[in-house]
N, C-alpha and C positions, 0 to 999 in steps of 0.2 A: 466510418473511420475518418474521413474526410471532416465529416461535420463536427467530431471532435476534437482535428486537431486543428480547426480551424483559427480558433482563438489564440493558440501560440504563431500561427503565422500572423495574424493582425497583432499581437503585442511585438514583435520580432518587426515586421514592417516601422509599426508606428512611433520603434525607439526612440526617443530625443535626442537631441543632441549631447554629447559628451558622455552619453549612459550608454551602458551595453545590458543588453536582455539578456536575463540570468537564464531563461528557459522554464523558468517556474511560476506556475499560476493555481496551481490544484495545492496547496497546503505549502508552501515554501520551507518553513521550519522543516519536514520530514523528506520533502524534494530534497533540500541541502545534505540531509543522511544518506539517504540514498546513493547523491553524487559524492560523498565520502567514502561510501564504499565500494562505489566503483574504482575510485581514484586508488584506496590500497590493493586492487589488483592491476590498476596501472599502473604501480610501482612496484607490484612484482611478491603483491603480498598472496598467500593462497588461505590463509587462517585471520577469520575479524577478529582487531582491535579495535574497541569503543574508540573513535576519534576525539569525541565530546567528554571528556573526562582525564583529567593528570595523574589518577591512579595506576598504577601499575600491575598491571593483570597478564597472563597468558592470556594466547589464542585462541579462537574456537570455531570448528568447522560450520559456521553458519554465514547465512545470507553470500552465498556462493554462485548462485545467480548472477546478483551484479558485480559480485569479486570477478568472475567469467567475463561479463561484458566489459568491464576495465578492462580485460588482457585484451581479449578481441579489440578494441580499441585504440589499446597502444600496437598488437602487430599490426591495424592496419591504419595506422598515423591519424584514427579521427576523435576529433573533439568529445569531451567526455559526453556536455549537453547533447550535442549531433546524435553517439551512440546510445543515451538515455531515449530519447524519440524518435530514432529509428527502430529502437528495439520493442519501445511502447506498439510503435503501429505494426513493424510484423507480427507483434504477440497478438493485439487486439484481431488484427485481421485472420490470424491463425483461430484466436477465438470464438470467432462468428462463424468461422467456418464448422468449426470443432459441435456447437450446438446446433447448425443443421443438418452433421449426419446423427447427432441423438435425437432430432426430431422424426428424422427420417426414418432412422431403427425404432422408434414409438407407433407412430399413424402414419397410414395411408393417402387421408383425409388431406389432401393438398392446400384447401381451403383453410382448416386449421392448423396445418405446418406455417402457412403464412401470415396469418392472424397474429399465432403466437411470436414468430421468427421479430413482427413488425415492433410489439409489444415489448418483447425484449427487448430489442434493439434502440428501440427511441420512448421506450415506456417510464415513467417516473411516478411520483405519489404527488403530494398536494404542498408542497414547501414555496413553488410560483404565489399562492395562495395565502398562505401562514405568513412568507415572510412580510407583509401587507403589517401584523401585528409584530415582526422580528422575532417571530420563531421559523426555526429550522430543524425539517424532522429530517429521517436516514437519508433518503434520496439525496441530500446536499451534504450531509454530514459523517455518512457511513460508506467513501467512496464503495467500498468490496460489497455491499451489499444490493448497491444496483449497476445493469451493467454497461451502460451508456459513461456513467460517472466512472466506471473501472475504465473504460476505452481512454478517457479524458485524463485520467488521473497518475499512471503510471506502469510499466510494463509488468511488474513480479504477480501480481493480480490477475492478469490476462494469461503468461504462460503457465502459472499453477492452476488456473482452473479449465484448459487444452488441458493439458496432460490429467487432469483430475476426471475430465469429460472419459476423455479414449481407456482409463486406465477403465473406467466403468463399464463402457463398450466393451473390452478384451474380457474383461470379466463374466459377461452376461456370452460373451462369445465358446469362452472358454467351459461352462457350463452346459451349456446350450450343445455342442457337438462334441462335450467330453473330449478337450484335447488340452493338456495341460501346457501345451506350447503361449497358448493368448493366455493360461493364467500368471506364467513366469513374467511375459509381456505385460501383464496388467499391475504385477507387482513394481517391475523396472519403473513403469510410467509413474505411480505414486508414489514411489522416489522422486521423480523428477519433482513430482509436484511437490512434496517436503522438504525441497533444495530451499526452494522457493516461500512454501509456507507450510512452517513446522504443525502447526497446528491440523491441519486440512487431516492427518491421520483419523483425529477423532472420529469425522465425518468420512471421509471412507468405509472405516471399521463399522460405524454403527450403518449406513447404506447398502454395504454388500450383507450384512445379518439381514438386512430387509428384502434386500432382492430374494435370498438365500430361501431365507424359510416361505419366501410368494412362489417362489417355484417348486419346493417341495411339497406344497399344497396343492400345485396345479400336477406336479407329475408322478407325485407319490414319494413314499418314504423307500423305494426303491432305486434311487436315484440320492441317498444321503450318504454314500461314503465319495462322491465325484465332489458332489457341492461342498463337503468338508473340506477334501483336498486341494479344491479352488481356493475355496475361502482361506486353507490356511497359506497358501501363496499368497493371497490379497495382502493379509495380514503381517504375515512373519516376514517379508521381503526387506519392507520397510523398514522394520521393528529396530534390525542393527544399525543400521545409520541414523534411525530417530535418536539410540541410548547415546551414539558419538556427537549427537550436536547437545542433549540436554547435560551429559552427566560433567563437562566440563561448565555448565551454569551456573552448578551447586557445587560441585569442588572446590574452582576459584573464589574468592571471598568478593572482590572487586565483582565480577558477572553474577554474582548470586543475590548479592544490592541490588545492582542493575535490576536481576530479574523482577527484586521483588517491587519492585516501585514502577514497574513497567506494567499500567492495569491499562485493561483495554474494556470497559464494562458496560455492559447492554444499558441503554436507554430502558423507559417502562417502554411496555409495550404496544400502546396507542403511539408513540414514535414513529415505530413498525410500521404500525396502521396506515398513520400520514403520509411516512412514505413510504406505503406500495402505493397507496390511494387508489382511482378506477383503478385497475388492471385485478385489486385484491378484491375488488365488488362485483369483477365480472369472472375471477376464478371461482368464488362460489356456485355461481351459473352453471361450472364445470364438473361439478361434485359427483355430480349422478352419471356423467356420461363416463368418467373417470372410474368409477365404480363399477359399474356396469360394465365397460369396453365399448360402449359405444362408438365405433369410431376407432379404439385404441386397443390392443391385448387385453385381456383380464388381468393379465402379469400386472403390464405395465401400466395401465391404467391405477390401479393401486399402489403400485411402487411409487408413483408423482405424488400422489395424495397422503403417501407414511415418509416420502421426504420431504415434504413441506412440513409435515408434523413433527419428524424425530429434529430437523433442524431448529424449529421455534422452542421445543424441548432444550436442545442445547444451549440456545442462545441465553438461558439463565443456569447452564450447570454452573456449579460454586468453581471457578477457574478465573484467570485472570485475562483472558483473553476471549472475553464471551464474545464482544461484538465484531471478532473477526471469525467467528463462526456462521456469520450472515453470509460470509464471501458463497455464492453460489447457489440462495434461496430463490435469486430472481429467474433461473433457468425453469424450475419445475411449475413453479406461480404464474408464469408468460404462457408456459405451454397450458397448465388450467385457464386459466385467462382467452386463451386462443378457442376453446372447449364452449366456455360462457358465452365468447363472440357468437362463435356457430350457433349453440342453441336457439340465443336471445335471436339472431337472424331468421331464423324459423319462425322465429313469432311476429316480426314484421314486413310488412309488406316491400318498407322504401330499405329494401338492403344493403345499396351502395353508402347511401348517405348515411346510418347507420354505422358501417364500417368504418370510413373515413371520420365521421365525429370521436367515435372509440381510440383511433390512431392518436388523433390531434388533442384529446381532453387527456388521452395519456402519454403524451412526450412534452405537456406544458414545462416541466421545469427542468427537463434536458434544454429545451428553449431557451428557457431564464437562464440557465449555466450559460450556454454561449453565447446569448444575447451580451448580458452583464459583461463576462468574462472582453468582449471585444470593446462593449463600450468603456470598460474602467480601464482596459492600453491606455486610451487616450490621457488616464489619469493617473493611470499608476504612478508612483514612485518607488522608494526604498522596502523589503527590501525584492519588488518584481526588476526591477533595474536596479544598478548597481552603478556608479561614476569611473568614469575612466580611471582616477584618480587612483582607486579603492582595486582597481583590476590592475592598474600598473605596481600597486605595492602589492597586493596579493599573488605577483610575476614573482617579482622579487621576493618574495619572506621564500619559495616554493623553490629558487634558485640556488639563496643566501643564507640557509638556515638548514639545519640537522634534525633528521627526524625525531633527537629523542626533545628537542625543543618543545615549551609547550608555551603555546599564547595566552597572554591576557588579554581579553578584549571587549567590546559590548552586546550589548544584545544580539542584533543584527548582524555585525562582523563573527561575532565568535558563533553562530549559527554557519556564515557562508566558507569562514576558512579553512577547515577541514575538508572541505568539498572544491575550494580551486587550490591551497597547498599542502596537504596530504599533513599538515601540523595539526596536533591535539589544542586543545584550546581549556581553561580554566571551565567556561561556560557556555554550551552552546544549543543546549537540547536539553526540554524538561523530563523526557524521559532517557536519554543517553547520557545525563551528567549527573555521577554518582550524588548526591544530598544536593541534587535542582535546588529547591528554593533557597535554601541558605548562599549556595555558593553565588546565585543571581542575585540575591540583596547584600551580599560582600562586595560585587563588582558595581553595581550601580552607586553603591555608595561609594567607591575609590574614584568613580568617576565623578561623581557631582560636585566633589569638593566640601563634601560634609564632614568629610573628616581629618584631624589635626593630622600633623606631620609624623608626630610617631605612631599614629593608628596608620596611616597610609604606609607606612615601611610595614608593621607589622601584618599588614593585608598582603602585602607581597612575597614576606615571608612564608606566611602560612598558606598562600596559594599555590606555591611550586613553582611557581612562572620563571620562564629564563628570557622573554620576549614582552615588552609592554607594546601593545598596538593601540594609536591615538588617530583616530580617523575620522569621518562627517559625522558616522550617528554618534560616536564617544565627543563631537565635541559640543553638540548638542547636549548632552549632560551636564554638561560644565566644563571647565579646566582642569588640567593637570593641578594633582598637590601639590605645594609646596614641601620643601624636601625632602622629595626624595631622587633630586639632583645627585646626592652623596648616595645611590645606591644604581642608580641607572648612568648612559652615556649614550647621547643619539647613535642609529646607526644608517640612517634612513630618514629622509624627508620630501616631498616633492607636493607642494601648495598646500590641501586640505590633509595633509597624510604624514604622521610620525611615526616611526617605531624607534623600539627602546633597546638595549640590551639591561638587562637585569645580572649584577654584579653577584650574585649566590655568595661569593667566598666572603663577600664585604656584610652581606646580610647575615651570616651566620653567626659573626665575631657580636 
């Protein structure tokens, strides 16, 4: 945990002068969502509004999580970034913890508990490698699907896959000594996990049918009215609170756009490949002891090996959110992996060195992430830093301004200002801003100055905007149009930084 979040302490040290560190280094565009929606529960919201979009939509019980750590945040007076990475690392560290009692309820095998524990931990595919040619496979691309890059990358990742871990445990618990108290538990925890990530259901559902029917094979079909009753706690627990965050998606017209344009879609499948890299060449290794129980249960030894499978299965069901079905393949893969290590160790003499080559040829591009990540502080600019200038009016819009206000602004600005002042913005997110591209090449063009006087009024018009913000990267575009003086009136200025009021009653006539 340390080694991940190292990189934000060296961008955070190595600030420039007159910048202040956003706190985002792992994907900034979805970090700044993120801290938006932290921010409308530190404003006191309990139900998401799309911040990145001027539509007008109801609310909807999702991503509740950081709506949560918003509140916790504002009762205990800390900075939103501060509570984003503080909550990153308890989650991360809850994480690690969380897969070495699944390793421990699996094998014995001390030797392969630590194999795999290492594997996971600091394990990656071959993107150090690729990127040589500027390809980049999952390992750098697919935070959720490895779990060095989930430590590194953001908290909701870490605590849904704790609570997704334990909810499995209480399940296999609950079975196991026919006590339906750890199955109600087990159902609570995969809530929790679908606070977090709605999806994750899929993969429970189809897991616990795996565990399910491995243990009515080992125990007999005398044992299938308990494991139903499990199973339908696993299941049904959930199920109400899944319908209350979906069925307002497709009801509202504004979140049903949203959904549909919000595709998250598996790479081919040699992606995968690249990045598991070693660790996927040496779970092969582990096939047979996995199989067998060598080392492991019979159970469970098959249950690792039909979750590696039913998840690569999922990863191309016809859904829109296939490649966040990866989140948790690295668990089962590290622990076969750990399998392969032992084997192949049996067959060579020099076992130390052996081991330690295995560790080090598989944490290369966890390396490359933090290597890079510290050396590019030194180079960062916009938008990993941000200018005083841009934080002092971003103070102010967050002061001086009504929530139902909505910003015009650019690329980079209309990404971070929903996230430090709780204002919607024309354009800020290419999946959170209802008709993304269009509304992104309206604004770049009002910026550039490409267009005449009455196309700039009418860009305003049909934007919704009651706020124009003019600031470093908008002026790096270009200049403001010519007029539309007769539709705006400054309200705000301080060196590199303008904002507008936008006159609606004058634009209407």
């Amino acid at each position: 945990m340390t080694l991940a979040s190292a990189p934000y302490l060296a961008a955070y040290i190595l600030t420039p002068h007159g910048e202040v560190f956003s706190g985002l280094l792992s994907n900034p565009q979805d970090g700044n969502s993120y801290l938006a929606k932290m921010r409308q529960g530190f404003d006191g919201r309990w139900l998401f509004h799309l911040s990145y979009t001027a539509e007008e939509h109801s609310g909807a019980p999702l991503f509740l999580l950081h709506i949560i750590l918003g509140k916790l945040a504002y009762v205990f007076s800390l900075d939103l970034v501060f509570a984003y990475h503080l909550a990153r690392a308890a989650f991360g560290l809850l994480l690690l913890y969380s897969i070495h009692c699944l390793y421990v309820k699996f094998t014995a095998d001390k030797t392969v508990r630590r194999s795999a524990f290492l594997l996971l931990a600091f394990g990656s595919g071959l993107s150090w490698l690729t990127s040589i040619w500027g390809y980049l496979a999952t390992d750098l691309t697919i935070p959720e699907s490895n779990t060095f890059h989930t430590l590194y990358a953001n908290p909701h990742f870490s605590f849904a896959l704790a609570a997704f871990i334990w909810g499995i445990l209480f399940y296999m618990k609950a079975i196991e000594e026919n006590n339906s108290k750890f199955g109600l538990l087990s159902g609570v925890l995969i809530v929790a996990a679908i606070i977090a990530l709605p999806f994750f259901y899929l993969t429970i559902a189809a897991l616990g049918l795996v565990w399910s029917i491995l243990y009515l094979k080992s125990a007999g079909n005398d044992s299938m009215g308990k494991v139903l009753k499990e199973y339908a706690l696993l299941v049904l627990i959930p199920l109400p609170f899944l319908l209350v965050i979906y069925l307002p998606l497709y009801n509202d017209p504004v979140l049903a756009r949203w959904t549909s344009q919000n595709m998250t879609l598996s790479p081919p499948p040699w992606d995968y490949a690249l990045g598991y890299g070693f660790p996927l060449v040496m779970a092969v290794f582990g096939i047979r002891a996995l199989w067998t129980g060598k080392g492991i249960g019979s159970v469970e030894g098959r249950f690792v090996l039909l979750w590696i499978v039913a998840v690569c299965i999922m990863l191309y069901l016809p859904v829109a959110f296939q490649r966040r079905l990866s989140t948790g393949l690295h668990i089962p893969l590290s622990l076969a992996a750990g399998f392969g290590l032992v084997e192949a160790m049996q067959w060579i003499r020099l076992k130390r060195p052996l081991f330690s080559a295995a560790i080090a040829l598989s944490a290369l591009t966890s390396l490359f992430l933090v290597i890079t990540a510290v050396l590019g502080a030194l180079h960062l600019s916009s938008p990993f830093y941000i200018s005083e200038d841009e934080v002092r009016a971003y103070n102010w819009l967050r002061e001086n301004t009504e929530e139902s206000d909505i910003v015009m602004a650019g690329r980079v600005s209309g990404n971070q200002i929903p996230a430090w002042t709780g204002r919607r913005v024309v354009w800020g997110h290419p999946f959170e801003t209802i008709d993304s591209e269009l509304k992104l090449k309206s604004v770049e063009e009002f910026y550039s100055g490409a267009l005449s006087a009455d196309e700039s009024v009418r860009t305003l018009t049909d934007t919704e905007a009651t706020i124009l913000y003019y600031g470093q990267m908008e002026r790096k575009l270009g200049t403001l149009p010519e007029g539309i003086d007769a539709v705006t009136h400054p309200i705000y200025s301080d060196r590199n930084v303008e904002i507008f009021r936008i006159d609606r009653g004058v634009l209407k006539k």
